[in-house]
C-alpha positions as CSV (number, residue, x, y, z in Angstrom):
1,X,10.0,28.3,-3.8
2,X,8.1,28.8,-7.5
3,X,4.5,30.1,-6.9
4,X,1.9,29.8,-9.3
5,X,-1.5,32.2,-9.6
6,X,-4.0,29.9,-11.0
7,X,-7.1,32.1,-13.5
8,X,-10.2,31.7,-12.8
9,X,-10.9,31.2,-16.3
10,X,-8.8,29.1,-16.7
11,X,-9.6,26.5,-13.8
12,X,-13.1,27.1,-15.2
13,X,-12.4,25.8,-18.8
14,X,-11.6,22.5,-17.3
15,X,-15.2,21.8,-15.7
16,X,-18.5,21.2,-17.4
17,X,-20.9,24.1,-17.7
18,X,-22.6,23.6,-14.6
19,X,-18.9,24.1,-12.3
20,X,-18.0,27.3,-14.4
21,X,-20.5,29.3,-11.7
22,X,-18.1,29.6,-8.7
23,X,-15.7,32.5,-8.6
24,X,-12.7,32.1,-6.9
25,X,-8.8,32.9,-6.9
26,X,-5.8,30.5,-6.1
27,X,-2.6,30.7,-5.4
28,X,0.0,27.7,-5.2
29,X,3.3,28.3,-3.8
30,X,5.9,24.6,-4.2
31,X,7.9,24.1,-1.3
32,X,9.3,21.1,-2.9
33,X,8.7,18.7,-5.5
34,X,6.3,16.6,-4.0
35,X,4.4,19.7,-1.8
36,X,2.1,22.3,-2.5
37,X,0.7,24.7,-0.6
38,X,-2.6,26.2,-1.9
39,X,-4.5,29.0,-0.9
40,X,-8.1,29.7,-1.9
41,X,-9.9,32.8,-2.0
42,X,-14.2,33.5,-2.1
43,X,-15.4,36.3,-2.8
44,X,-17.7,38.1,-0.6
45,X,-20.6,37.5,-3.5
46,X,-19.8,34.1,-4.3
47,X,-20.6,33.4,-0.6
48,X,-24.2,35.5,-0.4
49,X,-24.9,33.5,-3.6
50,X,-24.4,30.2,-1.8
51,X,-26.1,31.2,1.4
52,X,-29.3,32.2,-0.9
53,X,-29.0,29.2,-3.0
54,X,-29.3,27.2,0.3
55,X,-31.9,28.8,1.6
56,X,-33.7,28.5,-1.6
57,X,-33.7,24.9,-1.0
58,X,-34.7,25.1,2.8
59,X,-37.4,27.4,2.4
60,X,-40.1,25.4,0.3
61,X,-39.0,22.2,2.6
62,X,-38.9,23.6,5.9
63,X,-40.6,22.3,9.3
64,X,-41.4,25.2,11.9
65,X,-43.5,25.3,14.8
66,X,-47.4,27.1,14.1
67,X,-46.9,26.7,10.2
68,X,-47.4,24.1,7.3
69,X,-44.5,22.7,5.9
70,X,-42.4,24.8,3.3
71,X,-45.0,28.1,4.5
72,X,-42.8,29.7,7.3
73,X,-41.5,33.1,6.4
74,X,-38.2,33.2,4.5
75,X,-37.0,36.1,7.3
76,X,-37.9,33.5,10.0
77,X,-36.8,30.4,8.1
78,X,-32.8,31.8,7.5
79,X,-32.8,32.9,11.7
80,X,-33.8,29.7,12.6
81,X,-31.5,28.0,10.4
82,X,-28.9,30.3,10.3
83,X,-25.8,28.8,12.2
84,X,-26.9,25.2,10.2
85,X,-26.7,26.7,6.1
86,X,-23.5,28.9,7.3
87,X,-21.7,25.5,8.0
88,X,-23.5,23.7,4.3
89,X,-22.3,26.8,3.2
90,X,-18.9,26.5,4.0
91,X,-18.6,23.1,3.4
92,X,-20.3,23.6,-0.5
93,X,-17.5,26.3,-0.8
94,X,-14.5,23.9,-0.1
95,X,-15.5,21.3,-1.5
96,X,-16.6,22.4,-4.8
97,X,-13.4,25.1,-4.7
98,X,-11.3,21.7,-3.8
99,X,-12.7,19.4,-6.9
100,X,-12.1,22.8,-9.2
101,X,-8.8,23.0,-8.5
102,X,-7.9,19.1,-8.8
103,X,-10.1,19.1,-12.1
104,X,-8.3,21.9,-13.7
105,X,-4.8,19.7,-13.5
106,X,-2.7,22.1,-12.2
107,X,-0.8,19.1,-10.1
108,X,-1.4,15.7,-9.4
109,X,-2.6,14.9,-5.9
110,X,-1.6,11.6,-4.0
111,X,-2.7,12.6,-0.5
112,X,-5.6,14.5,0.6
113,X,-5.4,18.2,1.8
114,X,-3.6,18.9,4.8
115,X,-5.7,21.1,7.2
116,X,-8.1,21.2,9.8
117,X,-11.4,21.9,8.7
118,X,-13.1,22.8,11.5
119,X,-10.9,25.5,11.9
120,X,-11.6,26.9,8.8
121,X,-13.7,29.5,9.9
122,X,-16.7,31.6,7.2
123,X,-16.7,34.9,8.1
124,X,-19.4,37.0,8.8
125,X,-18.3,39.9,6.2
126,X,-15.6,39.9,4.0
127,X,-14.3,37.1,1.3
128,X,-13.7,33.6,2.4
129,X,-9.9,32.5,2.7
130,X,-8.8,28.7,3.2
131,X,-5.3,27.1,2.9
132,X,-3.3,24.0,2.7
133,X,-0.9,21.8,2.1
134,X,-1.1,18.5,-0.3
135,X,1.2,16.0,-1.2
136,X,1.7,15.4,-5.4
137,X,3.1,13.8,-8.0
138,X,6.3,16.1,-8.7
139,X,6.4,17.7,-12.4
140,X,8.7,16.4,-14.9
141,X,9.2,15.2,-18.7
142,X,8.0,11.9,-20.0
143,X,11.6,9.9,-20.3
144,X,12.3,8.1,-23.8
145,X,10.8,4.9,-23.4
146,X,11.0,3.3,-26.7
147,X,13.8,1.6,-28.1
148,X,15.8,0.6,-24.4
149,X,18.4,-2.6,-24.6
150,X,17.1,-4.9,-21.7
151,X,18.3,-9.0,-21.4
152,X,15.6,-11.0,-19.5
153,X,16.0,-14.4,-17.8
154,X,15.7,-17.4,-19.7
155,X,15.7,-21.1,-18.6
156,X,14.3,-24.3,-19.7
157,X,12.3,-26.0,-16.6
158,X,14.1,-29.9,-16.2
159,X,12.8,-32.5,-14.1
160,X,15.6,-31.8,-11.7
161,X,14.6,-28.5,-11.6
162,X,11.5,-29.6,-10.6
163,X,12.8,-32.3,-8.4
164,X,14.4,-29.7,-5.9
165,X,11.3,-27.4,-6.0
166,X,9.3,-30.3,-5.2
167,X,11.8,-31.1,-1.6
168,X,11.0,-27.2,-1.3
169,X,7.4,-27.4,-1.5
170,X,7.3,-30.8,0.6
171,X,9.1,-28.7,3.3
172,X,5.9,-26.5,3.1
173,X,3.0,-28.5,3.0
174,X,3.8,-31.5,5.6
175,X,4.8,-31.1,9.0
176,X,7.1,-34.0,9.3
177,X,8.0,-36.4,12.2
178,X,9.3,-35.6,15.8
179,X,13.0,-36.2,16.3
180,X,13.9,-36.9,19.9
181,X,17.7,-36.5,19.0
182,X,19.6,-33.3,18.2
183,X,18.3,-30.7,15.7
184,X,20.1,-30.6,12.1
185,X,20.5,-28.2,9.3
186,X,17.1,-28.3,7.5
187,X,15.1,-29.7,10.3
188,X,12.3,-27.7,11.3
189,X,12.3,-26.5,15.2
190,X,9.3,-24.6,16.9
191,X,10.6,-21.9,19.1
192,X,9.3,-19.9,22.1
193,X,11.2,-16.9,22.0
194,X,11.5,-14.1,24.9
195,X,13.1,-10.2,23.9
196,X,14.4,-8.2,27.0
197,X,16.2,-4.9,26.9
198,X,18.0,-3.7,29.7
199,X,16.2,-6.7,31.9
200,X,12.4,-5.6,30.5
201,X,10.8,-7.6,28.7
202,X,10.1,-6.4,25.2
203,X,8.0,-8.7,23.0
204,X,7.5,-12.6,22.9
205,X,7.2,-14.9,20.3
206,X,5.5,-18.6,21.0
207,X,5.6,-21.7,19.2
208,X,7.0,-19.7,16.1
209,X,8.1,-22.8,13.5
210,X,11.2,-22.3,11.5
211,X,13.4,-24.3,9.5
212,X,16.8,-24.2,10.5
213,X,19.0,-22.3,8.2
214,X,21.8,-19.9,8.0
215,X,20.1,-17.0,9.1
216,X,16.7,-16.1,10.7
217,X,15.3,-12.8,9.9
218,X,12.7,-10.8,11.7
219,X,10.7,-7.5,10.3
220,X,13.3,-5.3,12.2
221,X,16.5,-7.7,12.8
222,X,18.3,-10.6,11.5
223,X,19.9,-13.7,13.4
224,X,23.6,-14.2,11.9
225,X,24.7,-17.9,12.1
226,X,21.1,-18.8,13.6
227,X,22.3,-22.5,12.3
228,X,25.3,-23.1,14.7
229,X,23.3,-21.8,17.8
230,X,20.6,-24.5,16.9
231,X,22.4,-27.1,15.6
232,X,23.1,-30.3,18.1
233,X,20.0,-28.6,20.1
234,X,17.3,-31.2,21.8
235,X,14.1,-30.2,23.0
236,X,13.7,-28.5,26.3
237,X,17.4,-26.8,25.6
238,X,17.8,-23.2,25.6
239,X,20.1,-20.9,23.6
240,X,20.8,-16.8,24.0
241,X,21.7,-14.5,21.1
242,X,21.8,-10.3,21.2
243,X,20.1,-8.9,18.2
244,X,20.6,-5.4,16.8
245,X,17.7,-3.4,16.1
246,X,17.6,-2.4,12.3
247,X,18.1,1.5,12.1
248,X,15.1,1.3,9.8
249,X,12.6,-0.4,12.2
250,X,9.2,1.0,12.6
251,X,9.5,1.6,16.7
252,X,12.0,4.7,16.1
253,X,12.8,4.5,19.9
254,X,14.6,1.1,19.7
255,X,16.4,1.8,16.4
256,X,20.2,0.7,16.5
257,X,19.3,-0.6,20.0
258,X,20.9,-4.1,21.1
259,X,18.3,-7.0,22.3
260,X,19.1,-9.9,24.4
261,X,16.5,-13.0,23.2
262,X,16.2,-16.3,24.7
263,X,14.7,-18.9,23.0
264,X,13.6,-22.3,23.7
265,X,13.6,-25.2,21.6
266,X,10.1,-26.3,22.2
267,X,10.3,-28.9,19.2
268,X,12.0,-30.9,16.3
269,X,10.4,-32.6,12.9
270,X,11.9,-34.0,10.1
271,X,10.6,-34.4,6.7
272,X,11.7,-37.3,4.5
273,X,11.4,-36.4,0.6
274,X,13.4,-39.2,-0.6
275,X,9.7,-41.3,-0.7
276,X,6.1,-39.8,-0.9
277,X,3.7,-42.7,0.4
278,X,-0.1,-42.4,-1.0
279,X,-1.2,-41.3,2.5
280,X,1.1,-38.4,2.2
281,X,-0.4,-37.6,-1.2
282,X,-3.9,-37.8,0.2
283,X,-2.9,-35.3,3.2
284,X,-1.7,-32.9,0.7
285,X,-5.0,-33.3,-1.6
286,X,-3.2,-35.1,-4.9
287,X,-4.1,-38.5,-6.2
288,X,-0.7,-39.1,-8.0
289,X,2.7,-38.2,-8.0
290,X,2.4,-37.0,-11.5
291,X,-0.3,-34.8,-10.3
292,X,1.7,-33.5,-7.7
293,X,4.6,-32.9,-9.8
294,X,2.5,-31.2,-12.6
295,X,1.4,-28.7,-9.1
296,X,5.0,-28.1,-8.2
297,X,6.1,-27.3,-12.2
298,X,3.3,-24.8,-12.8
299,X,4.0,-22.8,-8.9
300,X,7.7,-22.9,-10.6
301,X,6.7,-21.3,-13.6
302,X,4.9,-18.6,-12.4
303,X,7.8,-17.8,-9.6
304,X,10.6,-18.1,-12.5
305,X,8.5,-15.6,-14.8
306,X,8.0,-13.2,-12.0
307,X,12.1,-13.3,-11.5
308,X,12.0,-12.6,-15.3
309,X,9.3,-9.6,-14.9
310,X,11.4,-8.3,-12.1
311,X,15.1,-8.5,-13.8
312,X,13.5,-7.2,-16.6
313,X,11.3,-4.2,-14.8
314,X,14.7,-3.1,-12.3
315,X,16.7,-2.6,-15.7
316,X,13.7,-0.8,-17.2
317,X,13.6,1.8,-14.2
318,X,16.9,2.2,-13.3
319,X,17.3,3.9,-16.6
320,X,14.0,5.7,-16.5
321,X,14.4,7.2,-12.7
322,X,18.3,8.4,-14.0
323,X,18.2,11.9,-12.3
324,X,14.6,11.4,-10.7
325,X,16.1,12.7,-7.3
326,X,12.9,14.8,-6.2
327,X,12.9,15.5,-2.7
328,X,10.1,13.5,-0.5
329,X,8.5,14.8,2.7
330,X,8.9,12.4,5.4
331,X,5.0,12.5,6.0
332,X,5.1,10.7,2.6
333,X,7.8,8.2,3.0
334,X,6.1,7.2,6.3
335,X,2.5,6.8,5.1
336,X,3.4,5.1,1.6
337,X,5.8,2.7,3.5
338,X,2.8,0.2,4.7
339,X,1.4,0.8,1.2
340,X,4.5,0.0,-0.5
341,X,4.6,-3.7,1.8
342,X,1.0,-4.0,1.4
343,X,1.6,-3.7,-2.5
344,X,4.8,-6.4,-2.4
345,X,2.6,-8.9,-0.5
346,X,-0.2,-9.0,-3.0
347,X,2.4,-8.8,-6.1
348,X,4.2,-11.9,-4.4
349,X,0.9,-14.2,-3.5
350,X,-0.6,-13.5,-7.0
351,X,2.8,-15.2,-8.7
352,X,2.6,-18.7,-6.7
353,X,4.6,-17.6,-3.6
354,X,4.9,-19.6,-0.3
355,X,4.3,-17.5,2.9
356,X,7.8,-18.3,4.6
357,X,9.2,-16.7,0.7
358,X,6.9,-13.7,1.1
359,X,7.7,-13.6,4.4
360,X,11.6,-13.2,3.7
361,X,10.2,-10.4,0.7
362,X,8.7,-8.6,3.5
363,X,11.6,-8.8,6.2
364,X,14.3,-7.7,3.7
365,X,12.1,-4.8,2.5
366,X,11.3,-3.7,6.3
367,X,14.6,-3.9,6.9
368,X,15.5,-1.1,4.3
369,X,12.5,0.3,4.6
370,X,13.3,4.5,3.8
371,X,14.8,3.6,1.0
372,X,12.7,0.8,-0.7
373,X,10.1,3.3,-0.5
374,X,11.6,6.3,-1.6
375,X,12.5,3.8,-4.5
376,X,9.5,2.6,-5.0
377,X,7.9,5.9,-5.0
378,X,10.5,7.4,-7.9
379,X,9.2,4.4,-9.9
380,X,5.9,4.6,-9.7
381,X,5.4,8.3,-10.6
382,X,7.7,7.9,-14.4
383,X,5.7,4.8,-14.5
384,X,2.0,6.5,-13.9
385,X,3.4,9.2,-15.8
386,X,3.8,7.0,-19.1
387,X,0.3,5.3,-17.9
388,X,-1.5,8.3,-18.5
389,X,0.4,9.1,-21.6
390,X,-0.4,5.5,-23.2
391,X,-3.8,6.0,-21.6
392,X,-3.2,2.7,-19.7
393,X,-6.1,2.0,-17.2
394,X,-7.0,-1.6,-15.7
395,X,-10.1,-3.0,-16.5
396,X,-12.7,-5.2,-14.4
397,X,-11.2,-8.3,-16.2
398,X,-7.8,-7.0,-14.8
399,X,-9.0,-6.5,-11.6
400,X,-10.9,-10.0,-11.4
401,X,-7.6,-11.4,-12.7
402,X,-5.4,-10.0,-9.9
403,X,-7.9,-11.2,-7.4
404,X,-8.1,-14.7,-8.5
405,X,-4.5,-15.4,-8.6
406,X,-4.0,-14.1,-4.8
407,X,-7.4,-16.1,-3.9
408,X,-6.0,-19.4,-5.1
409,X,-2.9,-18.9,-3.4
410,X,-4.2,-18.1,-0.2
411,X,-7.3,-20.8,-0.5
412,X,-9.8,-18.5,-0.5
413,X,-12.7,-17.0,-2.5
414,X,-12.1,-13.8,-4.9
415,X,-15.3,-12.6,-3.1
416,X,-13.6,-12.9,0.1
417,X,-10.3,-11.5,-0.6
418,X,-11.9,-9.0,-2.9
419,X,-13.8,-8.0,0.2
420,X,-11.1,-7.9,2.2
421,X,-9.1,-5.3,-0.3
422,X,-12.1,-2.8,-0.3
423,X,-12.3,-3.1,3.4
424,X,-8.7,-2.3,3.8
425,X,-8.4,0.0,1.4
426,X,-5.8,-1.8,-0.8
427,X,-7.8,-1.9,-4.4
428,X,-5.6,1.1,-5.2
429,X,-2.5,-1.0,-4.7
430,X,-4.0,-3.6,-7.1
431,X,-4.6,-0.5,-9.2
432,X,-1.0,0.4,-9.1
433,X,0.5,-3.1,-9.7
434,X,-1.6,-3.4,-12.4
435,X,-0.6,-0.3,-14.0
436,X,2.6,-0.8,-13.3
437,X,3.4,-4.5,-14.8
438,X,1.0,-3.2,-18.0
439,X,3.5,0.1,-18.8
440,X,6.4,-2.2,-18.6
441,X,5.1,-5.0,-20.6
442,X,4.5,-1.6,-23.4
443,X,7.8,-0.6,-22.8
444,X,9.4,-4.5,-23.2
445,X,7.2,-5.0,-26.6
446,X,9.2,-1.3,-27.8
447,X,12.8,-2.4,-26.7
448,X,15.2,-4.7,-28.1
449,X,16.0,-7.2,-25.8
450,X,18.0,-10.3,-25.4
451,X,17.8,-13.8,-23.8
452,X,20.6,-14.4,-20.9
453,X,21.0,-18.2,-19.5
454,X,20.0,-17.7,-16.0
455,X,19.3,-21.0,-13.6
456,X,20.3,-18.9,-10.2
457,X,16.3,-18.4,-9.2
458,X,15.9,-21.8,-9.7
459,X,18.8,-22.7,-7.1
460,X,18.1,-23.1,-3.2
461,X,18.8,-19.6,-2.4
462,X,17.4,-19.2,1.1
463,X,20.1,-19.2,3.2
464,X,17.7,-17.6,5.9
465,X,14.7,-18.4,7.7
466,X,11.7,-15.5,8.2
467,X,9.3,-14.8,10.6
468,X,6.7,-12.2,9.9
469,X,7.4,-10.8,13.3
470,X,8.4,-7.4,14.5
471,X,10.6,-7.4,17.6
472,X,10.3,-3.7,18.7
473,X,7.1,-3.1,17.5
474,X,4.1,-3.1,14.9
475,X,4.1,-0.7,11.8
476,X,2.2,2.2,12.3
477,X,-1.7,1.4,10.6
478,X,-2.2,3.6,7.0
479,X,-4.4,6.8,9.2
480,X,-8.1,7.1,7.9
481,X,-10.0,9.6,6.1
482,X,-9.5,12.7,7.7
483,X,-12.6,14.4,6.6
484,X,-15.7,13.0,6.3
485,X,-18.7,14.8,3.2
486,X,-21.4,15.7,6.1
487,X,-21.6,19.9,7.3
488,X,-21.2,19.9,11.0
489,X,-24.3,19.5,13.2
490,X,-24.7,21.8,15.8
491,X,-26.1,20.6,18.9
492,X,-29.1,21.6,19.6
493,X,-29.8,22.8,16.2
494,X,-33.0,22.3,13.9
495,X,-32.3,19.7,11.5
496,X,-31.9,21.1,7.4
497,X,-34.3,19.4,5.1
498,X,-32.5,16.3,3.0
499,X,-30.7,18.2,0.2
500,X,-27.7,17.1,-2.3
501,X,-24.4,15.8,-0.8
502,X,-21.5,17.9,-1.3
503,X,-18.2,16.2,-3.1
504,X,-15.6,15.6,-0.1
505,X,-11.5,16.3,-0.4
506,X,-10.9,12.6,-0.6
507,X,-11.6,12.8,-4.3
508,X,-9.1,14.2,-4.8
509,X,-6.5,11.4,-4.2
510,X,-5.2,9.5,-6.9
């Protein structure tokens, strides 16, 4: 375990002029890569200073019983307020100590501090002593970048090419007819769906619409053969299967675990590609085939050169991350898990794709789950690293970009889903993606790389069906904020005149 004694000075040397006044002494011990464990230590003066800087404040401002405002005596003034400025106090003193510390750059913070600060107590005599732990970016080299040998995808769209995208697309948009005889490969069913273990019921899926294929794949298990046990089905029958429980899935209590589901074939449609009338062209909001066509070609260009970004950004990494093996608390995998699905969804809806394709994305990433995001993780820190290096940061037109693209392929406004990112807390992802696609596009302009023939995206490969649908249970939600900018209030306690607002820990994440 490597510990570090941070100077004053130099923490100081970081900060403009006005930051340079606080006094203070850290130490930072690294239990592993991606930890740290930090503790600061006040000074008794540094403390008094604060306390009288408060009080300063109060004083002129105050409000007490048989006197004008700001005229109460300073002696009387500091009892009555006394429990209230010890709490700003403390608060002033880690937060300010906190933002020191993460300006001086003496690690790279992705989480906020672990502690409890109410329990942080300020001590009546003595210096002031606070600790935690924090989750980082892990310290290494910049890898060579310039000069790799990549190959990227390359493929001249035909009409045949678009022809099968188009039977794809069809498949998407228009419900087709009901078939009263048996179900066939292709045809789309709607399923209810009941999953019981040991004769309890589990979970229940109703009126779920899939189209019959090889395999159906849920969030935390996958249907082998679903075809054969569908195929030759009417409506009304039923069918059994067991399903095994990914050892990944989110519910760690039903991992491995063997489910018994019984589904019910509530419905069959057909859709017939082979001849587009005009009312079908009107339903699906084109006035001409052409017009459809020309839709279906430029969806197929943006999927094909997001196969290419992707070929081209896995060879890219795997031979940046060579040896990136750092060690990753499990608090880190969990959290950054839903971050890391969060981030796939919005890559895949702002390059044109459907939500059964982002919904098979999803499933095969939540069904390796530890280790996508352990991946993923690796990746994005030599890529954030070579960020900073190139000074790469998004702009708004980057950021009004991204949202665009995922607005107009999930019909809505940008303000909407723009709204809906801030809300949810996922700007940071679009941040990251960002980021991310800009370093490699630096790092494909510096490399020599070659054209390969490659028409397998273009081919139907979904040999499996997905529903966005977790059998044993939800993922666990991204945990708010855990500290909030405000000192305590006391009950019962006079209220402090409005002063400044202290800086808060969560500015310290990345």
């Amino acid at each position: 375990m490597a510990t570090t004694d941070i100077e004053n000075d130099e923490v100081n040397d970081a900060l403009p002029e006005e930051k340079k006044k606080l006094d203070f002494d850290v130490k930072v011990d690294s239990p592993s890569a991606c930890e740290r464990h930090v503790v600061i230590t006040i000074p008794r003066s540094e403390v008094d200073r604060y306390r009288k800087e408060a009080f300063n404040d109060i004083v002129p401002k105050a409000q007490l019983p048989g006197f004008r405002n700001g005229k109460a005596p300073r002696k009387l003034v500091e009892s009555q307020f006394k429990d209230q400025v010890a709490e700003q106090v403390k608060s002033s003193l880690v937060m300010d100590s906190l933002q020191l510390v993460t300006d001086a750059g003496h690690f790279s913070a992705i989480s906020e501090p672990d502690f409890d600060y109410n329990a942080v107590l300020l001590p009546p005599e003595g210096d002031f002593r606070y600790e935690f732990k924090i989750e980082v970016r892990p310290d290494f080299d910049t890898p060579k970048w310039e000069g790799l040998s990549l190959t990227r995808p390359a493929c001249d769209l035909t009409e045949e090419h678009v022809d099968n995208h188009l039977a794809r697309t069809l498949t998407r948009f228009m419900t087709g007819e009901p078939i009263e005889g048996e179900a066939k490969a292709g045809d789309t069913v709607t399923l209810n769906a009941t999953f019981t273990v040991d004769g309890k019921k589990l979970s229940q899926l109703d009126e779920e619409s899939v189209v019959v294929r090889k395999n159906l794949t849920f969030g935390d298990a996958v249907i082998n053969d679903f075809d054969k046990l569908v195929v030759g089905k009417k409506e009304g029958e039923k069918f059994t299967s067991t399903i095994k429980i990914s050892d990944t899935a989110a519910n760690e209590d039903f991992r491995s675990k063997e489910v018994e589901a019984e589904f019910e074939l509530h419905e069959i449609r057909r859709i017939e590609v082979s001849d587009i009338s005009a009312k079908q062209l009107d339903e699906l909001g084109f006035e001409s085939v052409d017009e459809l066509r020309t839709f279906v070609r430029t969806e197929l260009e943006r999927q094909f050169k997001y196969h290419q970004q992707q070929a081209v950004r896995k060879q890219v990494v795997d031979q940046l991350t060579r040896g990136a093996n750092w060690e990753m608390p499990e608090s880190l995998i969990r959290r950054q898990t839903q971050r890391e699905l969060q981030r796939l969804q919005l890559e895949l809806q702002r390059n044109s794709f459907s939500p059964e394709q982002v919904s098979g994305y999803l499933n095969a990433s939540r069904l390796n789950a530890r280790e996508s995001t352990i991946r993923a993780l690796r990746e994005h820190f030599v890529l954030e690293k070579i960020a900073e290096d190139l000074k790469v940061e998004p702009s708004a037109d980057d950021y009004d970009q991204e949202i665009e693209l995922i607005a107009e392929q999930s019909d809505t406004s940008p303000r909407r889903v723009r709204a809906k990112l801030e809300k949810s807390g996922q700007m940071d992802a679009i941040r990251n993606q960002i980021i991310e696609r800009q370093v490699i596009d630096k790092i494909t302009e510096a490399a020599k790389v070659t054209a390969v023939p490659d028409e397998e995206f273009l081919m139907d490969r979904s040999p499996a069906s997905n529903v966005n649908f977790l059998i044993a249970g939800e993922m666990v939600d991204i945990p708010d904020a855990k500290f909030n900018n405000e000192p305590e209030t006391l009950p019962g306690a006079p209220k402090l005149p409005d002063g400044p607002k202290a800086a808060g820990p969560a500015q310290m994440q990345e």
